[in-house]
N, C-alpha and C positions, 0 to 999 in steps of 0.2 A: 782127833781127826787129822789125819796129816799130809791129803791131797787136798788141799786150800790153794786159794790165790789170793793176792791181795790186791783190791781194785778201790775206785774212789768214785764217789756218787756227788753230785749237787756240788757238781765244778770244784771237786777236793775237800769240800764241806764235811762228808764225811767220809771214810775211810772204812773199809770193810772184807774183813775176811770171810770166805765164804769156799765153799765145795768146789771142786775141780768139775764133777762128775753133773751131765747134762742133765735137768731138769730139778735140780738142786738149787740154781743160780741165781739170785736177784737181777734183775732188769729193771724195762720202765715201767713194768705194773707196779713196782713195792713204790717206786719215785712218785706215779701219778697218784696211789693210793693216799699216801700218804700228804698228798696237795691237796686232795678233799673230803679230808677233816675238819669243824669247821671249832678248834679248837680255840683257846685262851690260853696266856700264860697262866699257870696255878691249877689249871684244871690236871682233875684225874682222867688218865684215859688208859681203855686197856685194850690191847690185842692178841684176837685168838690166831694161833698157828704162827708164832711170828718167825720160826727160822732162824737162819744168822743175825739177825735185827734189821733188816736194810730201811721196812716202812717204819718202825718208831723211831730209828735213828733221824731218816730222811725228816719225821715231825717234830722229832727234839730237835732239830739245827735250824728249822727254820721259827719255832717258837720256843724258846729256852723258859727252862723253869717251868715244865709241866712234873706232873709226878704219873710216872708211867709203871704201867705194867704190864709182863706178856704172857703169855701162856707158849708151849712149848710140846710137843710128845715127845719127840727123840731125844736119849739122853743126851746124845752127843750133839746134837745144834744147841740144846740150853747152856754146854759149856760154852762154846762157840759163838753164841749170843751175849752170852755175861760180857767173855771177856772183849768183843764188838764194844759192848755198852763202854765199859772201861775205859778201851784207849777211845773213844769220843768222846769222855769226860760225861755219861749220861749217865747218870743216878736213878736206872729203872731197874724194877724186881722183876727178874725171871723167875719164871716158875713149873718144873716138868709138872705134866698132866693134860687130862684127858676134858675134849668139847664136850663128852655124855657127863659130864661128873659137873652138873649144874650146884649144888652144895658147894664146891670150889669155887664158881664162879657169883654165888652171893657173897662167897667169904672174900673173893676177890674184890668185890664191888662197896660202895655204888661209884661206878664211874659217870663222868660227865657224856663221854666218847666212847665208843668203838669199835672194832674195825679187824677187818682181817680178807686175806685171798685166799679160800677156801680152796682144798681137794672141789674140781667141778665135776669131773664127767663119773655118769655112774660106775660103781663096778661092775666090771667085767674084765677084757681082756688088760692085762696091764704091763708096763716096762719089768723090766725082770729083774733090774734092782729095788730092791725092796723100797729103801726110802724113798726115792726116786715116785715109784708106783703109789706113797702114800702120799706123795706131795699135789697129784693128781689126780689119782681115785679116791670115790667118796668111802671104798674099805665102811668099817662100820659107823664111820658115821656120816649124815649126808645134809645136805645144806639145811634142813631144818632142824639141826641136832647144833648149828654154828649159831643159824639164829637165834635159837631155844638159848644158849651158853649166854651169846651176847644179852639177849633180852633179861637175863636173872643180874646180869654184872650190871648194868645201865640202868641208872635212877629216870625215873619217870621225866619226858620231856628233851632227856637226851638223843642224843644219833648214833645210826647203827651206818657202815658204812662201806660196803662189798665192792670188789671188783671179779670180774665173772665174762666169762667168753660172751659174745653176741649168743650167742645161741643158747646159752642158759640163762636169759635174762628173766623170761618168764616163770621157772622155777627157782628163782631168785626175788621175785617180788612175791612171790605164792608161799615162799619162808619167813619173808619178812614182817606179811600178813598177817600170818600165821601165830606167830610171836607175839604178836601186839604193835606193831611198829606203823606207824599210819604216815599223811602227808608223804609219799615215797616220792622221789624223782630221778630220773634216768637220765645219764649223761651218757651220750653213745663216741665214743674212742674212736676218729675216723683214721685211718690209715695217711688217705690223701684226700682235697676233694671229691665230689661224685663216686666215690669207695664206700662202699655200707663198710660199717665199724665190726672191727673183730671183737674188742672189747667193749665193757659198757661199766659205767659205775652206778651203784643204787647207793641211793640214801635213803633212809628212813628214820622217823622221831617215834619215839616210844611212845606209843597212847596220842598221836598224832591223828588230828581228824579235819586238819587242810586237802584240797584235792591233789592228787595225781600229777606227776607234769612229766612232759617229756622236754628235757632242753635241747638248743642246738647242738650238733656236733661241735665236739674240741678235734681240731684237726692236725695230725704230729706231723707231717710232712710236704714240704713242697713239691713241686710236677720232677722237678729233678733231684729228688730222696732228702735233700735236707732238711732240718727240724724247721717248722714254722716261727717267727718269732715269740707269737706268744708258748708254743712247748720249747724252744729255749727258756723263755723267761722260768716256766715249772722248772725245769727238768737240770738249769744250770745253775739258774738265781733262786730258788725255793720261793719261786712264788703260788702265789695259795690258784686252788682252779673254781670255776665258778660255777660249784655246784648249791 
């Protein structure tokens, strides 16, 4: 792939090449995704559609010594991910393949964690470069085909752990359901104060049967755009979010 940039996440912590081409890109969802994980050193954890690496990278730098692994469709991000893993000195397995191919993901598993920011919006009309378009549209497979993937990799008791537009929240805990994933809780992404949240993170424990909760808003910006202190502390010092 040879319209890459190279950009730096978690105040230089880690370093990542990634696509040139818009909607390709890591931003603050892979950084926050990646804060609420509610990982251990030593644990295995795996994520589906991981892309360049931005979120397992983001979860290797701030807990060293996990044993990771990702999943991948496009051949060409799994190169692009390897060698991400490399120069951050992270010892995770990439792996091309497909969220419908659940036999992959036992073979994969049992993980402790995991986690992924799925294609959200249904198919239908979509951007016209292809990757692009699969980075976004649910194409053929669609948030209960991620959950389904995740629930066969994740040993019983583990967490499943999504980020997803406001608006597909509720077909997002309807997947998560679905799978077996119980105890769910919702952290809503606020833009600024009094902003309903564009994003939203779900968690869920596999075979989980605590109620429901919705938390406070995390709120990323102040009245005049800057990060709040506490999304500084995620987003520069890899500090964990409190989901």
């Amino acid at each position: 792939m040879s319209e890459t940039t190279r950009d730096a996440l978690l105040g230089g912590r880690v370093v990542l090449d990634q696509p040139r081409a818009r909607g390709l890109r890591a931003g603050l969802d892979a950084v926050l995704l990646a804060a609420a994980i509610p990982a251990r050193t030593g644990e295995r954890v795996i994520e589906a559609g991981c892309g360049s690496g931005a979120a397992f990278l983001c979860l290797a730098a701030r807990l060293p010594g996990l044993e990771v692994v990702a999943l991948e469709l496009e051949p060409e991000m799994v190169v692009l991910a390897g060698a991400n893993a490399r120069a951050n000195g992270c010892m995770a397995e990439i792996v091309q393949g497909d969220v419908a191919d659940r036999a992959l993901a036992s073979r994969l598993g049992p993980a402790r964690h995991g986690f992924a920011n799925p294609p959200y919006w249904p198919d239908g009309t979509a951007p016209p470069e292809s990757m692009r378009a699969a980075a976004t549209h649910e194409h053929g497979a669609a948030l209960a085909d991620w959950a389904r993937f995740l629930a066969a990799a994740i040993m019983m008791g583990g967490t499943a752990t999504l980020i997803l537009p406001a608006a597909r929240f509720d077909a997002g805990i309807a997947a998560l359901r679905a799978a077996g994933f119980g105890s769910l809780a919702l952290l809503p992404l606020a833009p600024r104060d009094g902003i309903a949240a564009k994003r939203v993170l779900l968690q869920g424990r596999r075979g989980g049967r605590g109620p429901a909760r919705v938390l406070p808003p995390f709120t990323l910006h102040t009245i005049d755009g800057s990060f709040t202190p506490a999304a500084e502390a995620v987003l520069r010092d890899a500090a964990p979010l409190p989901i």
